[in-house]
Each structure stands twice: as C-alpha cells, then as structure tokens.
C-alpha positions in Angstrom: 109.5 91.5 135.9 113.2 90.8 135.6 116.0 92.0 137.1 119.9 92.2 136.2 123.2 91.8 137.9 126.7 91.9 136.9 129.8 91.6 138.2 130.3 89.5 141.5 126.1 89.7 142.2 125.2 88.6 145.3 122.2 88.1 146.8 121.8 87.3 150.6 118.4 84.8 152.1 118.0 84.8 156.3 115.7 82.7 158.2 115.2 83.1 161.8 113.0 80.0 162.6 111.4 80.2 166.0 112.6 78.3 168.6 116.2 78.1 166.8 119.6 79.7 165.8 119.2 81.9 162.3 119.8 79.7 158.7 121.3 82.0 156.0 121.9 81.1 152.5 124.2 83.1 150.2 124.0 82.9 146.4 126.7 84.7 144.0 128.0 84.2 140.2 129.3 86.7 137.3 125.4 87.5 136.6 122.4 87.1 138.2 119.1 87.7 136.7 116.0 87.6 138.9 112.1 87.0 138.3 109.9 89.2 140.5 106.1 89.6 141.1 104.9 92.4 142.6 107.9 94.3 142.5 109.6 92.9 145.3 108.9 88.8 145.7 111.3 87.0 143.6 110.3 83.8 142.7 113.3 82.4 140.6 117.2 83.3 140.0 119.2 82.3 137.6 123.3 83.0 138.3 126.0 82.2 135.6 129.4 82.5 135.7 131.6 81.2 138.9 127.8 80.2 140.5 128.3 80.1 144.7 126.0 78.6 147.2 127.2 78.7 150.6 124.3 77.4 153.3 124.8 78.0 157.5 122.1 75.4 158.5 120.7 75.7 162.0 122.8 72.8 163.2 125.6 74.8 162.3 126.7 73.0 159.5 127.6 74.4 156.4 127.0 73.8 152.7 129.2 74.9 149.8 128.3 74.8 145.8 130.0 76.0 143.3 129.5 75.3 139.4 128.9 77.1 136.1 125.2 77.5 136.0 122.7 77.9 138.9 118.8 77.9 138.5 117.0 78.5 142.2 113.3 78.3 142.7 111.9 79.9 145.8 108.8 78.6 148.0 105.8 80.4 147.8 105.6 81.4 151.1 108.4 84.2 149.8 106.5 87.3 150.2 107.9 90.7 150.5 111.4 90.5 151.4 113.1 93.6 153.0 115.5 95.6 151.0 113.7 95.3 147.7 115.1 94.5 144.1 117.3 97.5 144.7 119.4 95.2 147.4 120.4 93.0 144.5 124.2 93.9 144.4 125.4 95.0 141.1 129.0 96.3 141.9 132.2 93.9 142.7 132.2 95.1 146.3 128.9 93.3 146.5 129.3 90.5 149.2 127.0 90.5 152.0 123.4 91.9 150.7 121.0 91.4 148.5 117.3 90.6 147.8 115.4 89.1 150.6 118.2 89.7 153.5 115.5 89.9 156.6 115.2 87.5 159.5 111.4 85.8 158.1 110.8 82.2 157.3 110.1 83.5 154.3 112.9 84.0 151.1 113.1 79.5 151.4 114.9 77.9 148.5 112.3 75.3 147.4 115.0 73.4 144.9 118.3 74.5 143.2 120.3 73.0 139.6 123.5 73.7 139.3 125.4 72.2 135.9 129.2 72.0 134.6 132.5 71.8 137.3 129.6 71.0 140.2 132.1 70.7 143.3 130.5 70.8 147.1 131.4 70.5 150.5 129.4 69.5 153.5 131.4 71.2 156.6 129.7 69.3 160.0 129.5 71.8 162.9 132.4 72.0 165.3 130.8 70.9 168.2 130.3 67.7 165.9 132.9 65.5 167.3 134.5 62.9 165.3 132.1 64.4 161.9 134.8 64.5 159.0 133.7 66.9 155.9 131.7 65.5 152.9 133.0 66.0 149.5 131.2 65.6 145.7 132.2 66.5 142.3 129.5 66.0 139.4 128.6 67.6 136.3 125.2 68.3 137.5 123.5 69.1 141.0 119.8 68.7 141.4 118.6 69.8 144.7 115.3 69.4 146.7 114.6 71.4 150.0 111.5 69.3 151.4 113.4 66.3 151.7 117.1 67.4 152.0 118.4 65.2 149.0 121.0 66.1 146.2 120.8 63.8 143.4 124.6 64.2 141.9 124.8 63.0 137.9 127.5 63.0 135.4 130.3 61.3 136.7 128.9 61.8 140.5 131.9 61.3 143.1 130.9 61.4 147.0 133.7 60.9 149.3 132.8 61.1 153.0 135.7 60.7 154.6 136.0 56.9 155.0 134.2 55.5 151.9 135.1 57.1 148.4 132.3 56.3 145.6 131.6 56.6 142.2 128.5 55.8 140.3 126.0 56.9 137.6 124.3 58.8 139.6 124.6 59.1 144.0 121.5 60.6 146.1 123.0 62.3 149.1 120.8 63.4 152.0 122.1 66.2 153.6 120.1 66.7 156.9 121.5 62.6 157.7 124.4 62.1 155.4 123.1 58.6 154.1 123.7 58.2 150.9 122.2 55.6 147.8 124.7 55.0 144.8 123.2 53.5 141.5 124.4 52.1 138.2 128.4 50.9 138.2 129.1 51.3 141.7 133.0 51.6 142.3 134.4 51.9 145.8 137.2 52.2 147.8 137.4 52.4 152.0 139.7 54.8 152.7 142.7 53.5 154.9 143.9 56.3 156.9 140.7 57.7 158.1 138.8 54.5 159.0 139.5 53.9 162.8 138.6 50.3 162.3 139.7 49.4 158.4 137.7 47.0 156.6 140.3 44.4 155.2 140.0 41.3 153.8 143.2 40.1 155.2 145.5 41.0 152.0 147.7 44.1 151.3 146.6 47.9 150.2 143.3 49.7 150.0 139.6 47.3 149.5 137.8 48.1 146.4 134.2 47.0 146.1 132.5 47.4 142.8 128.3 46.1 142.7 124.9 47.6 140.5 123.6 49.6 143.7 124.8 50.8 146.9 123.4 52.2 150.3 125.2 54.2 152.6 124.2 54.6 156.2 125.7 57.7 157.4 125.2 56.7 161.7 125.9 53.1 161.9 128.9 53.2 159.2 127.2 50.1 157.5 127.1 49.7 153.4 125.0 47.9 151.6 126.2 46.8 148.2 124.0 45.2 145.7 123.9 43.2 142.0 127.1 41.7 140.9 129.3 42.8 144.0 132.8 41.8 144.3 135.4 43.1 146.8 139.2 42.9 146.6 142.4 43.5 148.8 145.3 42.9 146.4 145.1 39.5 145.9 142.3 38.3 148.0 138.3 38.6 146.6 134.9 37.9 147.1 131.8 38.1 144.7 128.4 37.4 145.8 124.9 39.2 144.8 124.8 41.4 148.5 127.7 42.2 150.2 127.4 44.6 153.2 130.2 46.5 155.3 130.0 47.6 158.3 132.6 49.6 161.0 133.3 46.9 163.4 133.3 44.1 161.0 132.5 42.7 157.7 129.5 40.3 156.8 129.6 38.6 153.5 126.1 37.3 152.0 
C-alpha cells in the first residue's frame, strides 16, 4: 500500500542501540509518499520537493542532506514501527513525528539517493577537539548504510576543511572521514586552516591536479595518483605519485 504527504511531510526514525546513546534520523520534503506492508512496516520513501536528511549518529555527530529528490530504502529488520502510517505528518506544523518514531533498532535506513542541488554537511561532535565540518556539493548522492560510504557524482566537491577537491566522482566514508577521488582530480590545500601548510616554497595557495586521489582522514596524508602535478605560483612538480602529508611533503 501507499501512502501520501504534502506540505512540509516529515517523518521521524529512532534507534536506541544497547549499550549506547540513541541515533535519530529525520527525513522531510514538499511530498512524501511511502510503501507499506502490512499496514504499518514501510519499506521505501520517496520525498520530492526541498528533500532533508538530518542524521544524530551515536558519536554525536551529525549529518545534513538536502536536494531535490530523495529515494530511502529501509532494512528488513523494520517491523512494526509505533505510531503507524497515521504518524506520517501531513500538515506544515509537521516537524518532529512521523512513521517509525520508537526507540527499536528497527526503522534502519539500508541506502538513500538523493539527485539535483545535493549539498551536505558533516558536523563532528563537540567534544571532537580540533574536528572541522565536512562540506560536499554534487548533483547526485548515493548512500550505503553497511559500509558508511557516500559516492558524490556530477560535479562532486568535498571540502574538509584543509584540502578542497574536485573530481568525477569522490567516495566519502562517513564513520572515518577518508575519502577516494577519481577521474580529473583538482585540489587545493587550504591556507588558513592548515596548522602546518603544505608549500612548495613559492607564493599563494598549492594546487595539485592527478587521475586518482586518496584521502586519509587521521594521519592528514594524500595520496595522488596518474599524471600528478603540484604548483605554488611559479614553482611545480609532476611525477606519476605524489603524496602529502601534515608535517611534510614527500615527492615520488
């Protein structure tokens, strides 16, 4: 069976996993239409119109989406949410319920698309010292809940607060903030938040361009691949691996 929402829809997921704190996911857009079985389980959800997913994970960080179109899937284990389709808000005062708001490790998103103006924001928790935010843009957001990874394409842009990147299409894991950039890599280290800049000894920002690129989110190193070349205004290196770290840079 389906069932229809207009007008700032809203529909509200908790998870109380045990030991740990509770994980909510909120999903909103113009219109919501939702695929039930057995009256009451709902298996898929498709939102258009100003599409919102805003996700409190346990660590306390929290994930932002917004775009044109949303299609959810939900994990099988979903059975019998509290609240019924009936908790599927309808009216424009519709902000904090919906179908499947109980503390269960059930209502689980198994993987979510969202298409056209994809912007999101990775918000580390606050007792996350030193964590800056994540940012992306993308035409199109493809995500999987087993493995934590949101594959960005159509003009993907990541920027994570010391590196900004551009590519055909940038894997971001979200549970270790690594990230793999493929096809017409374009970088540039960001000056003012690096601690330790990455320079090459010339003047302005450094600009790396390569095929591939791998981001390691904990050590601050980056891999770049295939026809790499980094610049500082006048000053440049090309070679088939050049990798970036923090503390120093190693050319190969």
């Amino acid at each position: 069976s389906k069932l229809l929402a207009q007008g700032e829809a809203s529909v509200l997921l908790r998870s109380i996993p045990s030991p740990g704190a509770e994980q909510s996911t909120a999903i909103s857009a113009d219109l919501l239409l939702a695929t039930l079985v057995n009256g009451n389980s709902v298996t898929s959800l498709h939102g258009s119109g100003n599409t919102k997913i805003v996700d409190m994970a346990q660590n306390g960080s929290t994930n932002t989406s917004t775009g044109d179109v949303l299609d959810v899937t939900f994990s099988e284990s979903q059975t019998h949410p509290t609240g019924g389709p009936a908790s599927l808000r309808k009216s424009k005062s519709a902000k904090h319920e919906g179908i499947g708001a109980t503390p269960s490790n059930a209502n689980q998103v198994e993987s979510a698309v969202q298409q056209g103006h994809v912007a999101l924001e990775q918000t580390p928790a606050k007792q996350r010292a030193g964590e800056t935010a994540v940012h992306a843009t993308a035409d199109r957001a493809d995500y999987r809940a087993p493995d934590q990874v949101l594959r960005l394409t159509g003009s993907p842009r990541l920027n994570n607060g010391q590196l900004d990147v551009s590519a055909g299409s940038i894997e971001y894991h979200r549970d270790s903030g690594d990230a793999a950039a493929t096809g017409t890599v374009k970088a540039t280290y960001l000056e003012k938040a690096a601690a330790k800049p990455v320079t090459l000894g010339g003047q302005g920002s450094v600009h790396i361009v390569a095929d591939d690129a791998d981001l390691n989110h904990a050590s601050g190193d980056t891999v770049f691949r295939g026809h790499a070349r980094i610049w500082q205004g006048a000053n440049s290196v090309a070679a088939p691996v050049i990798e970036l770290s923090r503390a120093r840079m190693n050319r190969k």
